[in-house]
C-alpha positions in Angstrom: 78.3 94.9 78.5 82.2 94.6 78.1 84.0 94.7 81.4 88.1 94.6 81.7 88.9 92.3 84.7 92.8 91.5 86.0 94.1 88.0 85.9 94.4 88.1 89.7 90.3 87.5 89.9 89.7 85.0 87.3 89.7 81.9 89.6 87.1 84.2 91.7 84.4 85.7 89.3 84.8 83.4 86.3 82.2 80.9 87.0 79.4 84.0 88.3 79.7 86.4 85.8 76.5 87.1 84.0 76.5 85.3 80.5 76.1 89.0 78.7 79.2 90.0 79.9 82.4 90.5 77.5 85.2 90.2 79.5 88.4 91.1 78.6 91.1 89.6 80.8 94.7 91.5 81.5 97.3 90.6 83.2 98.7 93.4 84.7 99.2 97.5 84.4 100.9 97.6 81.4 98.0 95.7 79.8 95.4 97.8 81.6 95.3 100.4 78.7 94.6 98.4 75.9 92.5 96.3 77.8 90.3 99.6 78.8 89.5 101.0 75.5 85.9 100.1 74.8 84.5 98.7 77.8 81.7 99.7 80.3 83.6 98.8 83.5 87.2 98.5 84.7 88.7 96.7 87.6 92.1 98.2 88.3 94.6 96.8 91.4 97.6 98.5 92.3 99.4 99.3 89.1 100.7 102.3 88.5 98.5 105.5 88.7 100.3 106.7 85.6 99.2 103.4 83.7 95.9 103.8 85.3 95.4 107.1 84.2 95.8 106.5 80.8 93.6 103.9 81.0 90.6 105.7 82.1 91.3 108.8 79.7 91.4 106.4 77.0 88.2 104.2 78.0 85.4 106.6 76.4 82.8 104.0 76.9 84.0 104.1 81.1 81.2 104.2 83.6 82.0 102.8 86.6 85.8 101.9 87.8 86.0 99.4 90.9 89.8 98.8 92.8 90.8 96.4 95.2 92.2 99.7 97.1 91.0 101.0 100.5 92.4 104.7 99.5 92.3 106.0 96.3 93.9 108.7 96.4 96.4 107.2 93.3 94.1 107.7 91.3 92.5 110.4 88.7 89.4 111.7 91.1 88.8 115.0 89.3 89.0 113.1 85.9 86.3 110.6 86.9 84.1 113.5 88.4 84.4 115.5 85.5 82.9 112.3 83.5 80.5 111.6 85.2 82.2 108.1 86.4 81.4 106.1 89.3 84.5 104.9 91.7 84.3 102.0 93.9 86.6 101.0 96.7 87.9 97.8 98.6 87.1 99.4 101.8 86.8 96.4 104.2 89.0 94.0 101.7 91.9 94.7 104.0 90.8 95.1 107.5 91.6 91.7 108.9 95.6 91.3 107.6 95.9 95.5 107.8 94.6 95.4 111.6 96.5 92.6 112.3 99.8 94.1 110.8 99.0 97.2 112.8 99.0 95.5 116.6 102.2 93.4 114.7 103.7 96.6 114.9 102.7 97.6 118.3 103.7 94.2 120.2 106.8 94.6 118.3 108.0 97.7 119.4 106.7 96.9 123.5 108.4 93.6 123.2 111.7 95.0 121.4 111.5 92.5 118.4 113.9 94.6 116.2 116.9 94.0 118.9 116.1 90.0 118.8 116.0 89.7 115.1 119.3 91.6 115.0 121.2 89.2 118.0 119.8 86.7 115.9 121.2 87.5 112.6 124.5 88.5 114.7 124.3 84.6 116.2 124.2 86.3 119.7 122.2 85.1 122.9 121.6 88.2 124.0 118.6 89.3 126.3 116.5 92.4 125.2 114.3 93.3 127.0 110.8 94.3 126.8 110.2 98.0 126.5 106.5 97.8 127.5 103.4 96.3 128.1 100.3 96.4 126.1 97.9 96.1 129.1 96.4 99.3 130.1 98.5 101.4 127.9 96.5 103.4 125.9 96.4 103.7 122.0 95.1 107.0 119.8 94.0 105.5 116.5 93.0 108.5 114.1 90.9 107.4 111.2 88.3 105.2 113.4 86.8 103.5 110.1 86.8 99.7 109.4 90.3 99.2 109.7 91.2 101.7 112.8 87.6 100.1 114.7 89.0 96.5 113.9 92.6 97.7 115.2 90.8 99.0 117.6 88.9 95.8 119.0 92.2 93.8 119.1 94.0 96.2 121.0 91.3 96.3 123.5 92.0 92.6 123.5 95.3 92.9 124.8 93.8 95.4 127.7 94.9 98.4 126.2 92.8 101.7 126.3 91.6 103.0 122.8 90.6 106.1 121.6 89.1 106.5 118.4 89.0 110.1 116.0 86.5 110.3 113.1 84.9 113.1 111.4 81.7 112.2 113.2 82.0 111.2 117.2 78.7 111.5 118.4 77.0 109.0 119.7 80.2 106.6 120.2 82.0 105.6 123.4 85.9 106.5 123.6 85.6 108.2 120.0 86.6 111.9 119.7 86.5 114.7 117.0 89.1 115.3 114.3 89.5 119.1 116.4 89.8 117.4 119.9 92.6 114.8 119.4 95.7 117.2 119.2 95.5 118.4 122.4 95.3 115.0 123.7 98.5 113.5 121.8 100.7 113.5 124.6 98.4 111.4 126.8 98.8 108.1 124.3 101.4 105.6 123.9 100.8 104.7 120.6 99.5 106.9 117.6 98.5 104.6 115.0 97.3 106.5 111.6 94.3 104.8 109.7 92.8 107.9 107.9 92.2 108.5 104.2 94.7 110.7 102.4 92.4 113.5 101.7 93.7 117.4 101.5 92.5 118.1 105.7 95.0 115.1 106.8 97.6 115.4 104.4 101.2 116.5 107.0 99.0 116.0 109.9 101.6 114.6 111.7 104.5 117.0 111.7 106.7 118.8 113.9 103.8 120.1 116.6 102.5 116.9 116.7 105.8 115.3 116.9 107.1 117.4 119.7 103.5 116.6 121.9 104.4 113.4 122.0 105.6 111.1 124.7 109.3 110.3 124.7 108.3 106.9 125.0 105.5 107.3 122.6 105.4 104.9 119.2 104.1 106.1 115.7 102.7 103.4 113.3 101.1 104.5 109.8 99.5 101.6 108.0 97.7 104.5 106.2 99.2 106.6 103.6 103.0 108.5 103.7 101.3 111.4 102.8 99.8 111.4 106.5 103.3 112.2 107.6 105.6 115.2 107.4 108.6 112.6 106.9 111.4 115.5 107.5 110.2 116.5 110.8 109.8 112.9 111.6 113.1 111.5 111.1 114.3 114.7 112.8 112.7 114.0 115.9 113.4 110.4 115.8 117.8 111.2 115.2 116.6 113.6 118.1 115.1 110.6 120.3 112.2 112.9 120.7 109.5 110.0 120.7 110.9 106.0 121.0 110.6 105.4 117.2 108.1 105.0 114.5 106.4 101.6 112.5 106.2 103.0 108.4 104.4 100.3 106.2 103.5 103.3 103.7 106.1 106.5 103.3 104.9 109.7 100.6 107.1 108.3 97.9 107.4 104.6 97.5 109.4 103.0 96.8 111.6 104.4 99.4 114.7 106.1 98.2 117.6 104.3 99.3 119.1 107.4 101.0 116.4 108.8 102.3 116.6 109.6 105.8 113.8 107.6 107.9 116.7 104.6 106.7 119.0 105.9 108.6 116.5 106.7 111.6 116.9 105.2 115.0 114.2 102.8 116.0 112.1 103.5 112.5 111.0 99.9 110.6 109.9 100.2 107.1 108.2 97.9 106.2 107.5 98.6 102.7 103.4 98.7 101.8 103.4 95.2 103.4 100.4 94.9 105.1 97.5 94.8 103.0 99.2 92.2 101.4 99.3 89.7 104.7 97.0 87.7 103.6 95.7 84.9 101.1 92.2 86.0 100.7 92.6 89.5 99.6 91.5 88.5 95.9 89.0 86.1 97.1 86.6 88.9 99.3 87.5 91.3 96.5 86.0 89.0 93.5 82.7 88.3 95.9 82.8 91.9 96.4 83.1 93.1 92.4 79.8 90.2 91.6 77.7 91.8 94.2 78.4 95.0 93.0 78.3 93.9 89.4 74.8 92.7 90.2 73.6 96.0 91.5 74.8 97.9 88.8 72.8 95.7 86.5 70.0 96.5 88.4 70.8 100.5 88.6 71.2 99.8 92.5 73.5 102.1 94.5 77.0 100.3 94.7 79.0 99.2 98.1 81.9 101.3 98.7 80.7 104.3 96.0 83.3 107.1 97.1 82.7 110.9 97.1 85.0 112.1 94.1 85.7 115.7 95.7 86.0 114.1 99.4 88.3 112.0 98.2 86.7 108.6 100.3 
């Protein structure tokens, strides 16, 4: 069985992987290609979908593609359908340093970090104060999977009130419908986005949305840009229609320099950072890949297979 593995999970799978498997090592996307071309199964990371892409059309021997990746949108669904190929996700990889990077974002914006950091850099002792409290406000998170439940459980920490919206409620306390959570929008003072990018939530948050809000309501998307209609955002934030917006992911990253949620009062970008807050990303995703390497062997249904037309 050959299998194309990146560099990053060496120091995690080397020593496990069975003793019939022909690994070929690459170090990065522009390796993936040539890496891909005759081998059974491909581990990709976050290279490029371009580089990606090419990969997988030029891998005729592909059968099963596993990412470190939550979301995969980025990457050729229809293609893989149409082959026949199975996709596997990191879904759970990121939940501890992406939940903890959400609530980040929400104790920085009650406690008015941004105007500290700034006297800081300014060498000013200046007082800012605190625009909020955590304790019983209340928090919409809309994608109530692993990440928005974990999210969830810290905010409850902090006293807050959380409401959760997934495709299926029933059955579960404080969680609502995908239907039943824009009427409620203005009752919440933080709308944090954890949903897939899939066609139903692409632009779900746009100018209705937007204008339902509390004034004194935050935004934070540790999802996907594509969430996110970004004009009518930074149009209502120059407006001061809701107290500003957290943005670890924006529809095109990088981030043009002159785009306009720069220039928007009380937006932080913080630039796809926080999957990435952690040291043991590689490690879970290497135990991860063996256990699902093992079940494959065994023609055992995979952890994190994803529906190639839902898109998750």
């Amino acid at each position: 069985m050959k299998v194309a593995l990146p560099e990053l999970l060496r120091p995690h799978v080397a020593g496990a992987l069975p003793s019939d498997a022909a690994v070929t090592w690459y170090a990065d996307g522009t390796e993936v290609g040539a890496a891909a071309r005759d081998v059974e199964v491909l581990y990709v990371h976050f290279w490029e979908p371009s580089q990606i892409a090419t990969a997988i059309d030029g891998a005729a021997q592909l059968r099963w593609v596993a990412t470190t990746a939550a979301g995969v949108d980025f990457l050729p669904l229809a293609t893989m359908r149409e082959r026949g190929i199975t996709l596997t996700s990191g879904a759970g990889l990121p939940t501890i340093p992406v939940a903890e990077f959400a609530v980040l974002c929400v104790l920085s914006a009650a406690k008015n970090l941004p105007a500290l950091v700034r006297a800081h850099d300014q060498h000013a002792w200046k007082q800012a104060p605190g625009r909020s409290e955590l304790y019983e406000s209340r928090a919409l998170i809309v994608g109530y999977g692993a990440i928005g439940q974990a999210i969830g459980t810290l905010l409850t920490a902090f006293g807050a009130e959380v409401t959760g919206v997934r495709r299926d409620p029933r059955g579960t306390p404080g969680v609502i419908g995908p239907s039943a959570w824009r009427p409620r929008v203005g009752e919440y003072d933080w709308l944090i986005l954890a949903a897939a990018a899939t066609p139903e939530t692409r632009g779900m948050i746009g100018r209705a949305e937007l204008a339902a809000m509390r004034p004194s309501a935050y935004l934070v998307n540790i999802a996907r840009g594509a969430l996110v209609d970004e004009a009518a955002l930074a149009a209502a934030l120059h407006a001061n229609e809701i107290a500003g917006a957290y943005l670890d992911v924006t529809t095109q990253e990088p981030l043009p320099p002159d785009h306009p949620l720069w220039r928007a009062p009380n937006a932080i970008i913080s630039g796809h950072s926080s999957g990435a807050a952690t040291t043991r990303m590689a490690e879970r995703a290497g135990a991860l890949f063996l256990d699902n390497l093992d079940r494959y062997r065994r023609a055992e249904t995979l952890r994190n297979t994803i529906d190639l037309t839902r898109g998750y």
